[in-house]
C-alpha positions as CSV (number, residue, x, y, z in Angstrom):
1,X,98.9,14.9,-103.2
2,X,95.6,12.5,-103.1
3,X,97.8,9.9,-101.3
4,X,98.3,12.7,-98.8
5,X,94.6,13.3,-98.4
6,X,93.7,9.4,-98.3
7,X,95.7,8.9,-95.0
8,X,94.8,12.2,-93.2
9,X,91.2,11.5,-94.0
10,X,92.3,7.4,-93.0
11,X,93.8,9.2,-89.9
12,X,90.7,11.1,-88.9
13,X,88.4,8.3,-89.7
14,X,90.4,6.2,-87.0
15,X,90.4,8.8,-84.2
16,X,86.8,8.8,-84.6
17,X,85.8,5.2,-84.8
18,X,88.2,5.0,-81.5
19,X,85.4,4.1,-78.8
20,X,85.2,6.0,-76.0
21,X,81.9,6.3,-73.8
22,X,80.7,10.0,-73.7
23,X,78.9,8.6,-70.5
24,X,80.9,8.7,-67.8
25,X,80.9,5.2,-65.7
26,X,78.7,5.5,-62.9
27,X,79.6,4.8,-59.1
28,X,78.0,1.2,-59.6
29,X,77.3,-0.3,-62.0
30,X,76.0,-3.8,-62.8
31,X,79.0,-7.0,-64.0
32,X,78.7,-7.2,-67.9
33,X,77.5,-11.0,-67.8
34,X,74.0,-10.1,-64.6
35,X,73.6,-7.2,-67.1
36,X,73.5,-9.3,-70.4
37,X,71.6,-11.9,-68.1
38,X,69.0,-9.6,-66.9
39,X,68.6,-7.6,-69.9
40,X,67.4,-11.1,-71.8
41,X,65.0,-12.0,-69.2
42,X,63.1,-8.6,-69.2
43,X,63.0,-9.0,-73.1
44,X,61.9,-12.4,-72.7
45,X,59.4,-11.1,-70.5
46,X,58.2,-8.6,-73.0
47,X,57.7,-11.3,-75.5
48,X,55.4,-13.3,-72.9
49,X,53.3,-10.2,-72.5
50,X,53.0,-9.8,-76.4
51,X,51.9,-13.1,-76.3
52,X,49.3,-12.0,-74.2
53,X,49.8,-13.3,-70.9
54,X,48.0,-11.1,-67.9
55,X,49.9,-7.7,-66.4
56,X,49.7,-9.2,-63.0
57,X,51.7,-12.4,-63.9
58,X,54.6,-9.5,-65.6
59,X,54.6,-7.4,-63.0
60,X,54.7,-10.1,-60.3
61,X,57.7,-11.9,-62.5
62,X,59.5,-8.5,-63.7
63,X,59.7,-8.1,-59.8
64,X,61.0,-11.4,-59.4
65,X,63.9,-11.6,-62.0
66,X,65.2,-8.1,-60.4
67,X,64.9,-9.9,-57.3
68,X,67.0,-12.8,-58.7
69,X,69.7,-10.7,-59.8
70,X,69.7,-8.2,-57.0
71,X,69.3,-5.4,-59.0
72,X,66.7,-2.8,-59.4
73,X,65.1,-0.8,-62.2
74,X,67.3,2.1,-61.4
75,X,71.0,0.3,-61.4
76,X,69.9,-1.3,-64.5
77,X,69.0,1.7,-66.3
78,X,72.2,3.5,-65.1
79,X,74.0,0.0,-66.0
80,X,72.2,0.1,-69.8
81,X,72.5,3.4,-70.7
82,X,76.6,3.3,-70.0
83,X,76.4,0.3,-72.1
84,X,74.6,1.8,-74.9
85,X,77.0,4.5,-74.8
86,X,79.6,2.0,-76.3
87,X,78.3,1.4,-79.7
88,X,80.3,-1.3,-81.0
89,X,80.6,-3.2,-78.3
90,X,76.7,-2.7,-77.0
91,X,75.7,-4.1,-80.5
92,X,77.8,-7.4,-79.6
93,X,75.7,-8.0,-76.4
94,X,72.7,-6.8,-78.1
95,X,73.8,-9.8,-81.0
96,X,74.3,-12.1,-77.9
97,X,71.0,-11.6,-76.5
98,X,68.7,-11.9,-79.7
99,X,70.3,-15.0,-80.2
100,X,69.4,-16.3,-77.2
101,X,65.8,-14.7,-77.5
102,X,65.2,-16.5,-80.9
103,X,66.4,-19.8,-79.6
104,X,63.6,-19.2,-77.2
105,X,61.0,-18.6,-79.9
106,X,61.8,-21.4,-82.0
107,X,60.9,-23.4,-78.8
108,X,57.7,-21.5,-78.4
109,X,56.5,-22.2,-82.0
110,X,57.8,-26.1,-81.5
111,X,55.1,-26.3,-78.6
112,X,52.8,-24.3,-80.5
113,X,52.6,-26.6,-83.3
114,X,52.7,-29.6,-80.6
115,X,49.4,-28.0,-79.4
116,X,47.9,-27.2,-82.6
117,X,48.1,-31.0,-83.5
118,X,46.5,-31.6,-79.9
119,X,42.5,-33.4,-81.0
């Protein structure tokens, strides 16, 4: 009897890890690769403003990378929240980006150091 209840409870469990997006997919929406491209340039943009770099040089380049990538603020958000929707697979992108961000860092406190050795 406990076997029985093991693989209906297995059973369940696996119809409700299966991933599918309660968002619907919108009319357009943004390639997987400009969207993980994009989406790590606005968060490295967010790390030059906590680093305290002026709101007219973030809002002149947070123009300018949706400008590169021919996107705007609107298909992006549509683009991110379909993403989200698709937990397993948003967390792999999410993974993909942070790495990339904290390469970035490490090179920010290399030339941090470089300067603080500066006479």
């Amino acid at each position: 009897m406990s076997k029985c209840w093991i693989l209906i409870i297995g059973f369940i469990l696996v119809l409700a890890c299966k991933e599918e997006s309660p968002v619907p997919k919108p009319e357009q929406l943004m390639n997987e690769q400009v969207y993980l491209d994009l989406f790590y340039e606005l968060e490295l943009l967010r790390i030059y403003q906590n680093r305290g770099i002026g709101s007219q040089t973030i809002d002149s380049l947070y123009d300018q990378i949706f400008e590169k990538y021919n996107a705007d603020t609107a298909l992006f958000r549509v683009t991110h929240e379909y993403f989200q929707a698709q937990i397993l697979k948003q967390q792999q992108r999410v993974d993909t980006v942070t790495a990339k961000l904290e390469q970035e860092i490490q090179m920010f406190n290399k030339l941090d150091s470089l300067e603080s050795q500066l006479p």
